[in-house]
C-alpha positions, 0 to 999 in steps of 0.5 A, a space after each residue: 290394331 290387331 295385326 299390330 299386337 301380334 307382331 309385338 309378341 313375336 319380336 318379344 318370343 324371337 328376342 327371348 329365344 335368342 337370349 336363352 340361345 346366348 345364355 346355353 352358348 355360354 353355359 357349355 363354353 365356359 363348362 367346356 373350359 372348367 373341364 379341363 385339368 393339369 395333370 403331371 406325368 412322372 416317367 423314366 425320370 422326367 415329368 411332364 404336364 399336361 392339360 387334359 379332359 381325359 379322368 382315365 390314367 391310361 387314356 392321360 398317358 397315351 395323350 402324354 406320349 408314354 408307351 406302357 409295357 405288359 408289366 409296367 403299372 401307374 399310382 395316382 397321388 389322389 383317389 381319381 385324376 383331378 386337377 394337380 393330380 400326379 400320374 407316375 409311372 413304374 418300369 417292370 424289371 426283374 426279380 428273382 423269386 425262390 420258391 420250394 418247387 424251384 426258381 424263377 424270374 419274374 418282371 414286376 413293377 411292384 415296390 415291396 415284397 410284400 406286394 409281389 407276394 400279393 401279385 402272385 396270388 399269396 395272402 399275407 397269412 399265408 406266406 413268409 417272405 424273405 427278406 421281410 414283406 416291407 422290403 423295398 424291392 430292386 432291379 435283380 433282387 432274390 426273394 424267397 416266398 415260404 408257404 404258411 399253412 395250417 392243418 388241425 389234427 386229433 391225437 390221443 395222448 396220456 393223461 398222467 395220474 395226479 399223486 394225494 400224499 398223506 403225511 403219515 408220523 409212523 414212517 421216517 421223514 423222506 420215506 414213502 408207501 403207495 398205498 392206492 397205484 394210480 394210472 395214466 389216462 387217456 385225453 383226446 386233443 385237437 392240435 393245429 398244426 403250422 407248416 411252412 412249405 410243408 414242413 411243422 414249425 409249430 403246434 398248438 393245442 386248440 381243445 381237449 376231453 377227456 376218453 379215459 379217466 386218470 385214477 389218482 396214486 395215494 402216497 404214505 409220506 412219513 414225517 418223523 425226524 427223529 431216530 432211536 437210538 442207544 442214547 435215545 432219540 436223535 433228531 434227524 434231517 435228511 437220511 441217505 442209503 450209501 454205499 459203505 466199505 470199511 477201512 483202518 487207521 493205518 490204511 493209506 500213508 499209514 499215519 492215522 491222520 485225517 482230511 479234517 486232521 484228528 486221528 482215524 478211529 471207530 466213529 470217524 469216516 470218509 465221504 465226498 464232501 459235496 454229499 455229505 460236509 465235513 464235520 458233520 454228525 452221522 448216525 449208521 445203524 449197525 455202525 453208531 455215531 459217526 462224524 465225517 471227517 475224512 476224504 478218500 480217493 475212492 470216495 465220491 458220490 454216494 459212497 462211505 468208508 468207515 473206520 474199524 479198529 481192527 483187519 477182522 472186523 474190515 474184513 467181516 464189514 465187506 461191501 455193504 449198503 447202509 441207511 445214513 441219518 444226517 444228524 441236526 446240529 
């Protein structure tokens, strides 16, 4: 009974162990089956697919038969090769790169300028290509690479002085007195300075302090309009130091008739109407009450003729700067 037993358990113990046997057998099968992938190679213009058990994209082309050179390159169109995933290849061909010390060529496989200029060691804040970094790139293309650097340099430079004006009601309007001079001080500024291939294309003032102070300039500015005069105060709204000569009636074409067309006489004189309009009403000190109303050949700019009554009295006038009020109407 008990030799009986025993061989019971025995058969059960091999019938268990040929089970897990069967079962392991087909756990790795059907493994080794969901292992497999289809991959589709993209090379000089065909497409292949493959089955692999391969995941390195070097070790998936060599299968496929793709011979890769020193400067060809690969792009996966998922993260890692799985199932569906496209491996495509890209042929190196030449490119002609500008740089400052000279020419060269080189073979690249990559697509933009952008990644060339990566490939050659250059960050894109530190280079200016040409044509633009998303330019896609050509067999024989030319690109210039520019070297985008910067530089911080300290400077000193004038701190100009800032004016205080007093309006001050003895002085005319338009006339001014220092009072207190002022002078320039001195600031001390941080400056970075932008190069391409060493060459400054732009600055900018990054800090500043102050070393030496700046005295402010006071300024007596006058505000009083109006001037003395034989018929009393004459309200002004502009003066202007001209130079003035003196003329007669019947100087030029002898008629007597002016530019406005009334009669030369004391009292009427000849201005560059672009300084002075014609028609208006003047007051010269020395002179008297005026009105522009001629016009000369020789007048331009900030000159005045005035009209004398006699050859002496031109004579004696001479050449003379005089102080001209521009009377308010």
């Amino acid at each position: 009974m008990k030799n009986t037993l025993s061989l019971k358990v025995l058969s059960e113990r091999k019938e268990l162990v040929l089970i897990s046997a069967l079962a392991l057998s087909i756990f790795f099968l059907t493994g080794f089956v969901w292992a497999y992938k289809t991959v589709d190679v993209q090379v000089d213009g065909q497409a292949v697919s493959i089955r692999t058990l391969h995941s390195k994209p070097t070790d998936i082309l060599a299968e496929a038969g793709v011979e890769m050179g020193p400067q060809d390159e690969y792009r996966l169109s998922t993260p890692s090769v799985q199932n569906g995933t496209v491996v495509e290849v890209l042929r190196a061909f030449p490119v002609t790169v500008q740089l400052k010390d000279g020419t060269k060529t080189v073979m690249t496989a990559k697509q933009t300028v952008g990644e060339l200029a990566g490939a050659l060691g250059f960050k894109p804040e530190t280079v200016r290509t040409e044509p633009g970094d998303g330019v896609r790139l050509s067999p024989n293309m030319t690109v210039r690479l520019v070297k985008i650097e910067t530089r911080m340099e300290t400077r000193e430079i004038p701190d100009p002085f800032s004016v205080m004006q007093q309006p001050d009601a003895t002085l005319e309007k338009g006339a001014t007195e220092v009072l207190e001079t002022g002078t320039d001080g001195v600031k001390e500024v941080a400056v970075r300075v932008t190069l391409a291939d060493g060459e400054s294309i732009g600055e900018q003032v990054v800090s500043e302090k102050v070393k030496v102070a700046s005295k402010t300039q006071t300024v007596r500015v006058g505000t009083r309009d109006v001037v003395n005069t034989s018929r009393g105060d004459q309200r002004f709204s502009r003066t202007l130091t001209m130079e003035a000569t003196a003329y007669l009636p019947t100087d030029g074409g002898g008629h007597g008739i002016t530019a406005s067309g009334i009669p030369a006489r004391w009292g009427v004189v000849a201005v560059d109407p672009r300084v002075i309009p014609l028609g208006t009403r003047l007051y010269i000190p020395g002179y008297g009450y005026a009105v522009a109303a001629d016009t000369g050949g020789a007048i331009k700019g900030m000159k005045i003729d005035l009209c004398m009554e006699d050859y002496a009295q031109a004579w004696g006038f001479g050449r003379r700067y005089v102080k001209v009020y521009v009377l308010e109407d």
